[in-house]
N, C-alpha and C positions, 0 to 999 in steps of 0.2 A: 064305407065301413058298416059291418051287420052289428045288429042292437047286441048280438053274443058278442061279438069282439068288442065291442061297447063296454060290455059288462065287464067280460074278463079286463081290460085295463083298468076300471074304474075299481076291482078286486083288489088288482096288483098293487095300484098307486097306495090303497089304505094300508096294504101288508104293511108296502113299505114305509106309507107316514106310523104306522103302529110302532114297528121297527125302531125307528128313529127316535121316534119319544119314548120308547123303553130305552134307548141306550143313552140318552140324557139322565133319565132316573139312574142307572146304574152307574153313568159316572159321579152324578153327585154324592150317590151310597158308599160309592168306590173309596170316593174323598173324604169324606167323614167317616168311614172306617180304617183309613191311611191315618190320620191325626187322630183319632180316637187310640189308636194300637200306639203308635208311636209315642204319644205323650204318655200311656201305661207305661212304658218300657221304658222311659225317661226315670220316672218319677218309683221305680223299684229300690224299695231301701234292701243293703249288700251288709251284713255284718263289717265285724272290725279290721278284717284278714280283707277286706274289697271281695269275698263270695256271697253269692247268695244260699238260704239254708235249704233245706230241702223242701219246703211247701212251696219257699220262693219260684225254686226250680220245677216244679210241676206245674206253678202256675205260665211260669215262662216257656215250659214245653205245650202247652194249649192253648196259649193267645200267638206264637209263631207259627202251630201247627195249622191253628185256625187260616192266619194272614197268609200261610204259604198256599193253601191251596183257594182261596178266595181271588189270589192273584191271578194265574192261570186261569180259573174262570171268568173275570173281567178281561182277559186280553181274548179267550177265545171266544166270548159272548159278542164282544167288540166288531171281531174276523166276520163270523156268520152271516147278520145282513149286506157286511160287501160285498160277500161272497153271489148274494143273492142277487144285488144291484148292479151286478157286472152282466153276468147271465140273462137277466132279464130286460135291463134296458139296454145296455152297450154292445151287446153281442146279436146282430140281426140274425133271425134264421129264418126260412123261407115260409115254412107253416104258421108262421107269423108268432102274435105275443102268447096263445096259449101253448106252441112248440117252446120257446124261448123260457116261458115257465117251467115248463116239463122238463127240459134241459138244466134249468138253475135246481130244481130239486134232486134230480137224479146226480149233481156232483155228490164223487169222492169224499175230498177236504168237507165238503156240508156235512157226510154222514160222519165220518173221523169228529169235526167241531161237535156234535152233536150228541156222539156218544162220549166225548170226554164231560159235556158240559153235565149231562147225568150221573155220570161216575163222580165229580167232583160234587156236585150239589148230595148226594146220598151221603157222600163220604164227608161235609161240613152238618150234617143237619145228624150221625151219629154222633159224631163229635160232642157238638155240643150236648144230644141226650145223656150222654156220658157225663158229661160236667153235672148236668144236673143232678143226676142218681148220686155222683158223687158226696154231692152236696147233701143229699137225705142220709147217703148211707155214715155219711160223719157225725151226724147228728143222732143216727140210733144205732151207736156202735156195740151198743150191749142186748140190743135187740134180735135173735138169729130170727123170727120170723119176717121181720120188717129185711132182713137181709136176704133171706131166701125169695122173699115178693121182688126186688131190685136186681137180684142175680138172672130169676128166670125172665123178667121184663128186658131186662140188654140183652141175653141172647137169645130170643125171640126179633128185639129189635137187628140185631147183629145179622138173624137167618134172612128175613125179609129182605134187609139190604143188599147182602150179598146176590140174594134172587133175584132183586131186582135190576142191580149191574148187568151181569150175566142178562138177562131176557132185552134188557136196551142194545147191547151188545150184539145180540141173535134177530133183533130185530120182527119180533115175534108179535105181531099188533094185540093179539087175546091176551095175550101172557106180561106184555110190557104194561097196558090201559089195567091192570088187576091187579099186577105188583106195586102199579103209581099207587092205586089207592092204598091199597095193603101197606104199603110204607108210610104215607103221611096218617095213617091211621095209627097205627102201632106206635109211631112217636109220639102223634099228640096222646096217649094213651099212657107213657110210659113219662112223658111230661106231665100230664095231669096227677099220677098216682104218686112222681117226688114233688109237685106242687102241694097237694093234700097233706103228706105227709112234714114238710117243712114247714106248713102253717099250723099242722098241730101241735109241733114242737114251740111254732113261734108264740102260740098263746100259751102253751105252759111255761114258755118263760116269762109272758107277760103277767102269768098269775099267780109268779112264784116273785116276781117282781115288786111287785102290788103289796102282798102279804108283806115282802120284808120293809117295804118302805111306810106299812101306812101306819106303825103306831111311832116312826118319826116323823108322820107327815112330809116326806119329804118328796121334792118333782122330781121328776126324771130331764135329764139335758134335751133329748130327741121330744118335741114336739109329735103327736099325732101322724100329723100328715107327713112327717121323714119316716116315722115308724112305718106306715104303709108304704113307702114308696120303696123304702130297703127291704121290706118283706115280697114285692111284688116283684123287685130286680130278683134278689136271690133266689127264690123259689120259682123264678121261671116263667110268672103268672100274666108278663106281657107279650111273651116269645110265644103263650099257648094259647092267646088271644088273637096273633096275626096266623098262626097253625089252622085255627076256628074260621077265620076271615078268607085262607087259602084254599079250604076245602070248601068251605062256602061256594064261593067263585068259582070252584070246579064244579059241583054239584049243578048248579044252575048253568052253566057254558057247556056242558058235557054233548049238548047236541048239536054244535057249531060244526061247522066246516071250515077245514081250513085255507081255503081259496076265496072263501067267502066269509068274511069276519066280523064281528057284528061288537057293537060296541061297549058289552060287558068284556069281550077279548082282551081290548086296552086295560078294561080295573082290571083285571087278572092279570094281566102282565105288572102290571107295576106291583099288585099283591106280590106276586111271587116273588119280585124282585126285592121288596122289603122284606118276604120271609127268609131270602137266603142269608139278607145283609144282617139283619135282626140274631141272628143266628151267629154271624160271627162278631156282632159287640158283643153278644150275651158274656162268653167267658171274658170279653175284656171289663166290663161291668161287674164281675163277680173277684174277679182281679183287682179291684179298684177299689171294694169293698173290704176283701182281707188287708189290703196295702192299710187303709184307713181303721181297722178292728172295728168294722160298723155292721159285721153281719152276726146274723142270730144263731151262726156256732159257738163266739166267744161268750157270749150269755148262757146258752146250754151247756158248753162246758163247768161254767161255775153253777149249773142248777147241777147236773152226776156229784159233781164235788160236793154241794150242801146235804145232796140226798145222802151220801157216801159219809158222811160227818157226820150226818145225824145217825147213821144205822148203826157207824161205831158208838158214837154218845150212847144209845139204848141199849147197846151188850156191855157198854161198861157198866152202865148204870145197875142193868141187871145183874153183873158177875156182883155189884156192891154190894145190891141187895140179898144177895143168895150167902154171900160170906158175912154178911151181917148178920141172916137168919140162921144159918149153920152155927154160928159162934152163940147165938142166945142157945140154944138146944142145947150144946156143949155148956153151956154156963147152969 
Protein backbone atom coordinates (compact mmCIF):
# COMPACT_ATOMS: atom_id res chain seq x y z
CA UNK A 1 0.00 0.00 0.00
CA UNK A 2 1.32 3.75 -1.10
CA UNK A 3 1.47 6.53 1.78
CA UNK A 4 -1.48 8.21 -0.97
CA UNK A 5 -3.80 5.29 -0.63
CA UNK A 6 -2.79 5.50 2.91
CA UNK A 7 -4.00 8.76 3.23
CA UNK A 8 -7.14 8.59 1.03
CA UNK A 9 -8.37 5.65 3.38
CA UNK A 10 -7.50 7.26 6.46
CA UNK A 11 -9.83 10.56 4.64
CA UNK A 12 -12.46 8.08 3.98
CA UNK A 13 -12.59 6.36 7.34
CA UNK A 14 -12.99 10.12 9.18
CA UNK A 15 -15.82 11.23 6.51
CA UNK A 16 -17.41 8.34 7.57
CA UNK A 17 -16.83 8.38 11.44
CA UNK A 18 -17.82 12.33 10.89
CA UNK A 19 -20.96 10.97 9.26
CA UNK A 20 -21.98 8.78 11.70
CA UNK A 21 -21.83 11.10 14.67
CA UNK A 22 -23.68 13.56 12.90
CA UNK A 23 -26.41 11.26 12.34
CA UNK A 24 -26.47 10.38 16.10
CA UNK A 25 -26.98 14.17 16.80
CA UNK A 26 -29.67 14.28 14.33
CA UNK A 27 -31.39 11.53 15.73
CA UNK A 28 -31.36 12.77 19.16
CA UNK A 29 -32.64 16.34 17.64
CA UNK A 30 -35.05 14.18 15.69
CA UNK A 31 -36.32 12.91 19.05
CA UNK A 32 -36.72 15.83 21.01
CA UNK A 33 -38.26 17.62 18.43
CA UNK A 34 -40.94 14.38 17.71
CA UNK A 35 -42.04 14.88 21.76
CA UNK A 36 -41.50 18.45 21.87
CA UNK A 37 -44.22 18.98 18.73
CA UNK A 38 -46.36 16.26 19.83
CA UNK A 39 -46.76 17.18 23.43
CA UNK A 40 -47.71 21.06 21.79
CA UNK A 41 -50.34 19.48 19.95
CA UNK A 42 -51.64 17.50 22.89
CA UNK A 43 -51.96 20.18 25.04
CA UNK A 44 -53.82 22.78 22.43
CA UNK A 45 -56.82 24.15 24.20
CA UNK A 46 -60.24 23.85 21.35
CA UNK A 47 -63.13 26.18 22.22
CA UNK A 48 -66.65 24.96 23.42
CA UNK A 49 -67.75 23.45 19.88
CA UNK A 50 -64.22 20.97 20.21
CA UNK A 51 -62.66 23.72 17.35
CA UNK A 52 -59.87 25.51 17.57
CA UNK A 53 -60.09 29.68 16.88
CA UNK A 54 -58.32 31.03 14.31
CA UNK A 55 -54.73 32.07 15.94
CA UNK A 56 -55.16 28.36 17.28
CA UNK A 57 -55.22 27.38 13.72
CA UNK A 58 -52.34 29.22 12.34
CA UNK A 59 -50.46 28.18 15.02
CA UNK A 60 -51.19 24.61 14.14
CA UNK A 61 -50.60 25.34 10.57
CA UNK A 62 -46.73 26.27 11.44
CA UNK A 63 -45.79 23.77 14.03
CA UNK A 64 -47.15 20.63 11.34
CA UNK A 65 -45.68 22.69 8.50
CA UNK A 66 -42.50 22.90 10.34
CA UNK A 67 -42.67 18.91 11.56
CA UNK A 68 -43.72 17.85 7.93
CA UNK A 69 -40.89 18.90 6.36
CA UNK A 70 -38.30 18.33 9.19
CA UNK A 71 -39.26 14.71 8.66
CA UNK A 72 -38.22 14.11 5.28
CA UNK A 73 -35.23 15.64 5.95
CA UNK A 74 -34.25 13.36 8.87
CA UNK A 75 -35.04 10.24 6.73
CA UNK A 76 -33.18 11.52 3.76
CA UNK A 77 -30.19 13.02 5.91
CA UNK A 78 -30.37 9.36 7.31
CA UNK A 79 -30.26 7.72 3.34
CA UNK A 80 -27.07 9.82 2.43
CA UNK A 81 -24.12 8.24 4.38
CA UNK A 82 -25.33 4.69 3.50
CA UNK A 83 -25.37 5.65 0.48
CA UNK A 84 -21.95 6.67 0.71
CA UNK A 85 -20.78 3.45 2.89
CA UNK A 86 -21.91 1.09 0.27
CA UNK A 87 -20.00 2.66 -2.57
CA UNK A 88 -17.02 3.13 -0.72
CA UNK A 89 -16.29 0.17 1.37
CA UNK A 90 -18.79 -2.65 -0.06
CA UNK A 91 -18.42 -2.16 -3.64
CA UNK A 92 -14.74 -3.21 -4.75
CA UNK A 93 -13.59 -1.44 -7.96
CA UNK A 94 -10.43 -1.95 -9.54
CA UNK A 95 -8.73 1.62 -9.30
CA UNK A 96 -9.01 0.83 -5.83
CA UNK A 97 -10.49 3.19 -2.75
CA UNK A 98 -9.88 6.66 -4.30
CA UNK A 99 -12.00 4.97 -7.81
CA UNK A 100 -14.60 3.62 -5.24
CA UNK A 101 -14.71 7.25 -3.71
CA UNK A 102 -15.19 8.70 -6.96
CA UNK A 103 -17.93 6.33 -7.71
CA UNK A 104 -19.84 6.94 -4.12
CA UNK A 105 -19.81 10.69 -5.01
CA UNK A 106 -20.80 10.63 -8.51
CA UNK A 107 -24.18 8.61 -7.58
CA UNK A 108 -27.62 9.68 -8.76
CA UNK A 109 -29.76 8.95 -5.35
CA UNK A 110 -26.60 11.18 -3.54
CA UNK A 111 -27.24 14.11 -5.89
CA UNK A 112 -31.26 13.64 -5.68
CA UNK A 113 -30.66 13.26 -1.37
CA UNK A 114 -28.72 16.28 -1.57
CA UNK A 115 -30.50 18.55 -3.45
CA UNK A 116 -33.92 17.81 -1.58
CA UNK A 117 -31.78 18.07 1.82
CA UNK A 118 -31.11 21.93 0.66
CA UNK A 119 -34.53 22.60 -0.76
CA UNK A 120 -36.06 21.34 2.72
CA UNK A 121 -33.41 23.15 5.16
CA UNK A 122 -34.08 26.82 3.01
CA UNK A 123 -37.69 26.10 3.01
CA UNK A 124 -37.75 25.28 7.35
CA UNK A 125 -35.25 28.18 8.14
CA UNK A 126 -38.02 30.77 5.92
CA UNK A 127 -40.56 29.34 7.75
CA UNK A 128 -39.65 30.01 10.68
CA UNK A 129 -38.20 33.72 9.67
CA UNK A 130 -41.73 34.27 8.98
CA UNK A 131 -42.85 33.34 12.33
CA UNK A 132 -40.75 35.70 13.65
CA UNK A 133 -41.63 38.75 11.55
CA UNK A 134 -44.89 37.64 12.43
CA UNK A 135 -44.48 38.02 15.80
CA UNK A 136 -43.01 42.01 15.43
CA UNK A 137 -45.42 42.65 12.99
CA UNK A 138 -48.38 41.81 15.66
CA UNK A 139 -46.84 43.97 17.94
CA UNK A 140 -46.52 47.19 15.75
CA UNK A 141 -49.73 46.73 14.13
CA UNK A 142 -50.33 50.57 13.95
CA UNK A 143 -47.04 51.10 12.91
CA UNK A 144 -46.88 51.15 8.60
CA UNK A 145 -43.16 52.02 8.84
CA UNK A 146 -42.18 49.16 11.07
CA UNK A 147 -44.55 47.25 8.60
CA UNK A 148 -42.96 48.34 5.36
CA UNK A 149 -39.17 47.33 7.18
CA UNK A 150 -40.79 43.58 7.78
CA UNK A 151 -42.70 43.50 4.25
CA UNK A 152 -39.35 44.29 2.32
CA UNK A 153 -37.14 42.00 4.81
CA UNK A 154 -39.35 38.63 3.80
CA UNK A 155 -39.21 39.33 0.47
CA UNK A 156 -35.85 39.82 0.01
CA UNK A 157 -35.54 36.83 2.32
CA UNK A 158 -38.25 35.02 0.12
CA UNK A 159 -35.83 36.21 -3.35
CA UNK A 160 -32.61 34.67 -1.94
CA UNK A 161 -34.32 31.59 -1.14
CA UNK A 162 -35.80 30.74 -3.95
CA UNK A 163 -32.26 31.57 -5.62
CA UNK A 164 -30.74 29.58 -3.76
CA UNK A 165 -32.98 26.34 -4.43
CA UNK A 166 -32.81 26.80 -8.03
CA UNK A 167 -28.60 27.31 -7.97
CA UNK A 168 -28.28 23.78 -5.65
CA UNK A 169 -30.47 22.43 -8.16
CA UNK A 170 -28.25 23.72 -11.30
CA UNK A 171 -25.51 22.62 -9.37
CA UNK A 172 -23.51 25.80 -10.15
CA UNK A 173 -20.40 25.80 -7.48
CA UNK A 174 -19.87 30.08 -7.79
CA UNK A 175 -23.48 30.61 -7.58
CA UNK A 176 -24.58 27.79 -4.89
CA UNK A 177 -21.16 28.76 -2.24
CA UNK A 178 -22.65 32.75 -2.68
CA UNK A 179 -26.38 32.15 -2.44
CA UNK A 180 -25.33 29.68 0.88
CA UNK A 181 -24.05 32.76 2.27
CA UNK A 182 -26.56 35.17 0.96
CA UNK A 183 -29.21 33.26 2.56
CA UNK A 184 -27.91 32.43 6.08
CA UNK A 185 -27.07 36.16 5.92
CA UNK A 186 -30.31 37.71 4.89
CA UNK A 187 -31.99 35.51 7.76
CA UNK A 188 -29.98 36.05 10.43
CA UNK A 189 -30.50 39.82 9.21
CA UNK A 190 -34.19 39.59 9.08
CA UNK A 191 -33.91 37.67 12.59
CA UNK A 192 -32.03 40.22 14.15
CA UNK A 193 -34.14 43.38 12.82
CA UNK A 194 -37.81 41.29 14.42
CA UNK A 195 -35.50 40.50 17.45
CA UNK A 196 -34.70 44.44 18.00
CA UNK A 197 -37.80 45.28 17.34
CA UNK A 198 -39.74 42.92 19.87
CA UNK A 199 -37.38 43.88 22.55
CA UNK A 200 -38.26 47.36 22.04
CA UNK A 201 -41.73 46.66 22.31
CA UNK A 202 -40.84 44.32 25.43
CA UNK A 203 -39.26 47.19 27.46
CA UNK A 204 -42.14 49.53 26.67
CA UNK A 205 -44.17 47.24 28.32
CA UNK A 206 -41.89 46.75 30.91
CA UNK A 207 -41.96 50.64 31.45
CA UNK A 208 -45.55 51.01 31.17
CA UNK A 209 -45.56 48.23 33.61
CA UNK A 210 -43.44 49.76 36.32
CA UNK A 211 -45.29 53.02 36.12
CA UNK A 212 -48.68 51.52 36.68
CA UNK A 213 -47.56 49.30 39.38
CA UNK A 214 -45.33 51.41 41.39
CA UNK A 215 -47.38 53.86 43.30
CA UNK A 216 -49.21 50.36 44.42
CA UNK A 217 -46.08 48.98 45.13
CA UNK A 218 -47.04 46.02 43.80
CA UNK A 219 -44.57 42.65 42.14
CA UNK A 220 -45.08 41.28 39.23
CA UNK A 221 -45.91 37.21 39.19
CA UNK A 222 -42.86 36.61 36.38
CA UNK A 223 -39.56 36.82 38.31
CA UNK A 224 -36.59 38.43 36.15
CA UNK A 225 -35.07 35.53 34.83
CA UNK A 226 -38.68 34.10 33.28
CA UNK A 227 -38.96 37.66 32.01
CA UNK A 228 -35.71 37.24 29.99
CA UNK A 229 -36.07 33.94 29.12
CA UNK A 230 -39.69 34.54 27.33
CA UNK A 231 -38.30 37.57 25.88
CA UNK A 232 -35.44 35.62 24.45
CA UNK A 233 -37.76 32.51 23.08
CA UNK A 234 -40.25 34.92 21.59
CA UNK A 235 -38.09 37.33 19.97
CA UNK A 236 -35.87 34.75 18.43
CA UNK A 237 -32.71 35.88 20.23
CA UNK A 238 -31.46 32.13 20.80
CA UNK A 239 -32.43 30.88 17.17
CA UNK A 240 -30.15 34.16 16.13
CA UNK A 241 -27.33 33.05 18.40
CA UNK A 242 -26.92 29.43 16.88
CA UNK A 243 -27.55 31.46 13.09
CA UNK A 244 -24.00 33.58 14.70
CA UNK A 245 -22.37 30.24 15.76
CA UNK A 246 -23.41 28.68 12.07
CA UNK A 247 -21.95 31.26 10.12
CA UNK A 248 -19.08 31.36 12.54
CA UNK A 249 -18.21 27.81 11.56
CA UNK A 250 -18.52 28.43 8.04
CA UNK A 251 -16.36 31.43 8.08
CA UNK A 252 -13.51 29.74 9.56
CA UNK A 253 -14.01 25.93 7.55
CA UNK A 254 -14.42 27.72 4.39
CA UNK A 255 -11.10 26.48 3.18
CA UNK A 256 -11.43 22.86 4.00
CA UNK A 257 -11.68 20.18 1.55
CA UNK A 258 -13.82 17.83 1.42
CA UNK A 259 -12.01 14.55 1.05
CA UNK A 260 -9.97 15.81 3.59
CA UNK A 261 -11.78 16.93 6.85
CA UNK A 262 -10.39 18.52 9.58
CA UNK A 263 -11.75 18.66 12.76
CA UNK A 264 -13.61 22.11 12.92
CA UNK A 265 -15.81 19.96 10.07
CA UNK A 266 -17.38 17.74 12.91
CA UNK A 267 -18.42 21.37 15.09
CA UNK A 268 -20.02 22.50 12.01
CA UNK A 269 -21.81 19.58 11.32
CA UNK A 270 -23.35 19.31 14.64
CA UNK A 271 -23.82 23.31 14.40
CA UNK A 272 -25.73 23.03 11.50
CA UNK A 273 -27.55 20.34 12.72
CA UNK A 274 -28.73 22.16 15.85
CA UNK A 275 -29.46 25.22 13.68
CA UNK A 276 -31.91 23.30 11.37
CA UNK A 277 -33.49 21.53 14.67
CA UNK A 278 -33.46 24.88 16.55
CA UNK A 279 -35.42 26.29 13.86
CA UNK A 280 -38.10 23.87 14.05
CA UNK A 281 -38.82 24.07 18.01
CA UNK A 282 -38.79 27.85 17.51
CA UNK A 283 -42.40 28.01 16.28
CA UNK A 284 -43.24 25.06 18.67
CA UNK A 285 -41.78 27.24 21.62
CA UNK A 286 -43.62 30.34 20.42
CA UNK A 287 -46.84 27.98 20.42
CA UNK A 288 -46.29 27.17 23.74
CA UNK A 289 -46.06 30.53 24.73
CA UNK A 290 -49.49 31.78 23.32
CA UNK A 291 -51.17 28.36 24.61
CA UNK A 292 -49.85 29.69 28.11
CA UNK A 293 -50.74 34.00 27.43
CA UNK A 294 -46.94 34.41 28.61
CA UNK A 295 -45.80 36.27 25.53
CA UNK A 296 -45.12 39.96 25.40
CA UNK A 297 -48.07 40.52 22.63
CA UNK A 298 -50.70 40.06 25.34
CA UNK A 299 -48.98 42.93 27.51
CA UNK A 300 -48.68 45.25 24.46
CA UNK A 301 -51.89 44.67 23.60
CA UNK A 302 -53.19 46.20 26.99
CA UNK A 303 -50.22 48.99 26.57
CA UNK A 304 -52.38 50.20 22.55
CA UNK A 305 -55.54 49.90 24.88
CA UNK A 306 -54.13 52.14 27.87
CA UNK A 307 -52.64 54.41 25.37
CA UNK A 308 -56.05 54.37 23.28
CA UNK A 309 -57.96 55.13 26.83
CA UNK A 310 -55.96 57.68 27.68
CA UNK A 311 -56.13 59.82 24.14
CA UNK A 312 -59.96 59.38 24.44
CA UNK A 313 -59.95 60.59 28.33
CA UNK A 314 -57.86 63.83 26.92
CA UNK A 315 -60.44 64.73 24.07
CA UNK A 316 -62.99 64.23 26.48
CA UNK A 317 -61.59 66.19 28.88
CA UNK A 318 -60.82 68.71 26.43
CA UNK A 319 -64.50 68.80 24.63
CA UNK A 320 -65.34 69.50 28.80
CA UNK A 321 -63.30 72.10 28.94
CA UNK A 322 -64.13 73.85 25.81
CA UNK A 323 -68.08 73.70 26.58
CA UNK A 324 -67.23 74.84 29.95
CA UNK A 325 -65.37 77.90 28.47
CA UNK A 326 -67.93 78.47 25.62
CA UNK A 327 -70.77 78.57 28.23
CA UNK A 328 -68.88 81.22 30.70
CA UNK A 329 -68.53 83.58 27.31
CA UNK A 330 -72.24 82.94 26.90
CA UNK A 331 -72.86 83.68 30.47
Amino acid sequence: MTPGEQTEIENAASLIIESCFSLIVSCALYGESYSKTSMTLIQIEFDSKGRPGPMKKAMLCLVLSTFAMVTPYYVVYQGSPLIIIKHELMVSLPGGIKAQITAANSQLLLKVFSDIIDCLCNSIVLLVDAVIVWRAWAMFMDSKTVKLLLVFLVVVDIGVTIADCVADTKNVMFWTVSLDWAQIIVSLSVNLAATCLIAIRAWQVEMHRRESTRPFHMRTRKTQVEEVLILLVESGAIYALIQIASLTTRALDVGASVTSPTPLAAVRSIIDQMYLYSACLNPVAICVLVQTRSTYYEHSSYLDESHTLALVLSQENQHVFTSEGDSADDY
